[in-house]
N, C-alpha and C positions, 0 to 999 in steps of 0.2 A: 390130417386135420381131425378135428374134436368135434361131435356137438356136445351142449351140455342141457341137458331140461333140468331145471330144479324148479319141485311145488312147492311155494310157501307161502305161509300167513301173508294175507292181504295187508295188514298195518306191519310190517316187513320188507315189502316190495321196495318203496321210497329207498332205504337205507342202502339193500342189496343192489339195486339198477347206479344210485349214487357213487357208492364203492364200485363199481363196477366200472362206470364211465372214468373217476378218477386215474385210475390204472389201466387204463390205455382199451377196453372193449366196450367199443362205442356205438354195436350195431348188437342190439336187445330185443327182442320181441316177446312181448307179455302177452298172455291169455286169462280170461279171468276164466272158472271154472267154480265145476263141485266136485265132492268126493267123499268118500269114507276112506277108514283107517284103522288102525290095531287102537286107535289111543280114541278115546269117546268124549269130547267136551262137556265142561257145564254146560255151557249156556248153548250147546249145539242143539239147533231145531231144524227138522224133515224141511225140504226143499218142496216149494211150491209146483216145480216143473217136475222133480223126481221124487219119488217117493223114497228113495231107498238111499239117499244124502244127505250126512248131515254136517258138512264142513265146508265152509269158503274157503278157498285156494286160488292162486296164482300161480299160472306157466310163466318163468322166466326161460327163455331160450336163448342162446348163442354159438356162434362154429367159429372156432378161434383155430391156432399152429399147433401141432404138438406139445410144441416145450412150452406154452401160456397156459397149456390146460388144466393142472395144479393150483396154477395161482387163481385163476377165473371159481376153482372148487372150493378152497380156501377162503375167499373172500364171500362168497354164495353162506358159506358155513358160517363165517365169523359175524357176519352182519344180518345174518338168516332167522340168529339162534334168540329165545327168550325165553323168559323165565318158567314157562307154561312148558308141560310134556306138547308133542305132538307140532314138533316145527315143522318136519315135512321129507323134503326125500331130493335128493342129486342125480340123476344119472348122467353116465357117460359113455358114447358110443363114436366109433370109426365113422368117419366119411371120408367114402372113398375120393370124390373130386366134387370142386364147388367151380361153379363161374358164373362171370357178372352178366347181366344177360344184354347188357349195353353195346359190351366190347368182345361177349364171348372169351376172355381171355381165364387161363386161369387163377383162383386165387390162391393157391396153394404157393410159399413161399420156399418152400422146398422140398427136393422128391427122396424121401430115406425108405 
């Protein structure tokens, strides 16, 4: 299994979580956030809580199968992207076992 965190533009989220459910990954979990970055906005101003931020962001996270985790990257990318430098950033990392905590069982749909 996959997770995937990708940060991006707040007026992006809609589109990405959209796309996303379309195509079949229907369990999301967003975080709003701040952050810096290589790329410095115009109109980016110091963060009231932080001094040292100057970008709104969004955590989209997901843990999808192996072979979905492409297409889940793909569309984060496609629907992510705008016209402006500085849309954000994808990562992807192993996880080793998920389970429901309902049934215990696991969700791992196959063991490769």
């Amino acid at each position: 299994m996959k997770e995937i965190k990708a940060f991006v533009k707040p007026s992006r989220v809609q589109k990405v979580v959209e796309a996303l459910q379309e195509n079949g990954f229907e369990s999301v979990t967003l975080s709003q956030g701040e952050g810096t970055g290589a790329y410095n906005r115009k109109d980016a101003f110091p963060s009231l809580d932080f001094r040292f931020t100057d970008s709104k962001i969004v955590k989209v996270e997901l843990v999808c199968q192996n072979e979905e985790a492409e297409k889940a990257v793909q569309l984060i990318s496609e629907n992510g992207r705008s016209p402006e430098p500085g849309d954000g950033i994808i990562y992807m990392t192993e996880i080793e076992s998920a389970y429901r905590i309902k049934t215990g069982e696991s969700m791992k749909r196959f063991d490769f």
